[in-house]
C-alpha positions, 0 to 999 in steps of 0.5 A, spaced: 862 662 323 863 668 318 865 675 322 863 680 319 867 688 320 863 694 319 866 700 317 868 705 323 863 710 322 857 704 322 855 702 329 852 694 330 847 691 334 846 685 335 838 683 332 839 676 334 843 669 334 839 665 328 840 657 328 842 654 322 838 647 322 838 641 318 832 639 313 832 632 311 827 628 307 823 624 314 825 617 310 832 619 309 833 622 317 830 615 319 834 611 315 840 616 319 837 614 326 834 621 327 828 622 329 824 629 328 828 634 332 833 629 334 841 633 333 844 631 328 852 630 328 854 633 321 861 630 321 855 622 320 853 626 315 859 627 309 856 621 304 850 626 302 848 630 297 848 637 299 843 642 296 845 651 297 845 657 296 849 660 291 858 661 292 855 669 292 851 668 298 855 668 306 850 662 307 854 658 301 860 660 306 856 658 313 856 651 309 863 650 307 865 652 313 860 648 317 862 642 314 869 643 314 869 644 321 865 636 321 871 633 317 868 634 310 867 638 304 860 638 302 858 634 294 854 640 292 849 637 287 844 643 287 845 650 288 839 655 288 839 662 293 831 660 294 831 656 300 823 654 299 827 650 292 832 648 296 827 645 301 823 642 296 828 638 293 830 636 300 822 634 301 823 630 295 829 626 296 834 631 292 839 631 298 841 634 305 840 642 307 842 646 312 837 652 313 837 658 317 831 658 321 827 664 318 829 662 311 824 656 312 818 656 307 811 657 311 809 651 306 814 646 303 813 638 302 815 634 309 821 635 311 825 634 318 828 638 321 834 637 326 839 642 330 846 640 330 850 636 334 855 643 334 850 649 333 851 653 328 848 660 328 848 666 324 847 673 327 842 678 325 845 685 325 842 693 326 847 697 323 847 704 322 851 710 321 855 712 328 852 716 334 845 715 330 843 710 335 840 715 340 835 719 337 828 717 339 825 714 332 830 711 330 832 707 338 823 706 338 824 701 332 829 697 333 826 695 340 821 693 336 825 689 331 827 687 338 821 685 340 819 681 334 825 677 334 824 669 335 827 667 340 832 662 342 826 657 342 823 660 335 818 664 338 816 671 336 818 676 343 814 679 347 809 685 342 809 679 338 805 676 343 801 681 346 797 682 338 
């Protein structure tokens, strides 16, 4: 939902697509009809309180988008760029939230979490300068990069199964 150009004397690679996922406090998402990882249809979802990241940030950017796609401009009642704060406040009932999933806390209050109804992703990049992409170190730790990346399913590729 947010391209991105590279200056011509970079090169890109794609690390890996993130799914952005809605957090909703697990009453709020039952009150919904959303049962935890049930998709959610962002365009049934206009009349919340919405929590982000900052206007500085392509996440805030994510966002507007992802709602304007749905039919609506989110009410942004609460910006922060720390999204364990953000996902607290939707823990405790503050509002709705949408998290790329390697920005989700390892610790935070109960929240449900829901893919959408339409995806919404954001991609990883490698970028580096042109023709630099070749040398032996530097292709050695992006194929790790690689393989440490989750999945589609969440899960970590294949040298991070075999530690």
């Amino acid at each position: 939902m947010l391209p991105r150009g590279f200056p011509a004397t970079c090169e890109q690679a794609v690390l890996m697509e993130e799914p952005v996922l809605l957090a909703l406090e697990p009453r709020q998402a039952g009150a919904l009809g959303l049962a935890a990882g049930q998709p959610a249809d962002l365009s049934r979802l206009s009349h919340l309180p919405w929590l982000t990241p900052g206007p500085e940030t392509s996440c805030y950017e994510m966002i507007q988008r992802a709602c304007g796609a749905a039919g609506f401009v989110p009410d942004i009642r609460v910006r922060s760029s720390d999204f364990a704060v953000l996902t607290a406040l939707v823990a405790a009932g503050a509002g709705a939230a949408l998290v790329p999933r390697m920005a989700l806390p390892d610790t935070t209050g109960p929240v449900s979490l829901h893919p959408l109804v339409h995806p919404v992703s954001g991609t990883v990049f490698t970028v580096g300068r042109a023709g630099t992409g070749n040398r032996p170190g530097l292709r050695h730790v992006l194929e790790l990069l690689r393989d440490l990346a989750p999945g589609p399913d969440g899960d970590r590729g294949e040298a991070a199964r075999r530690d």
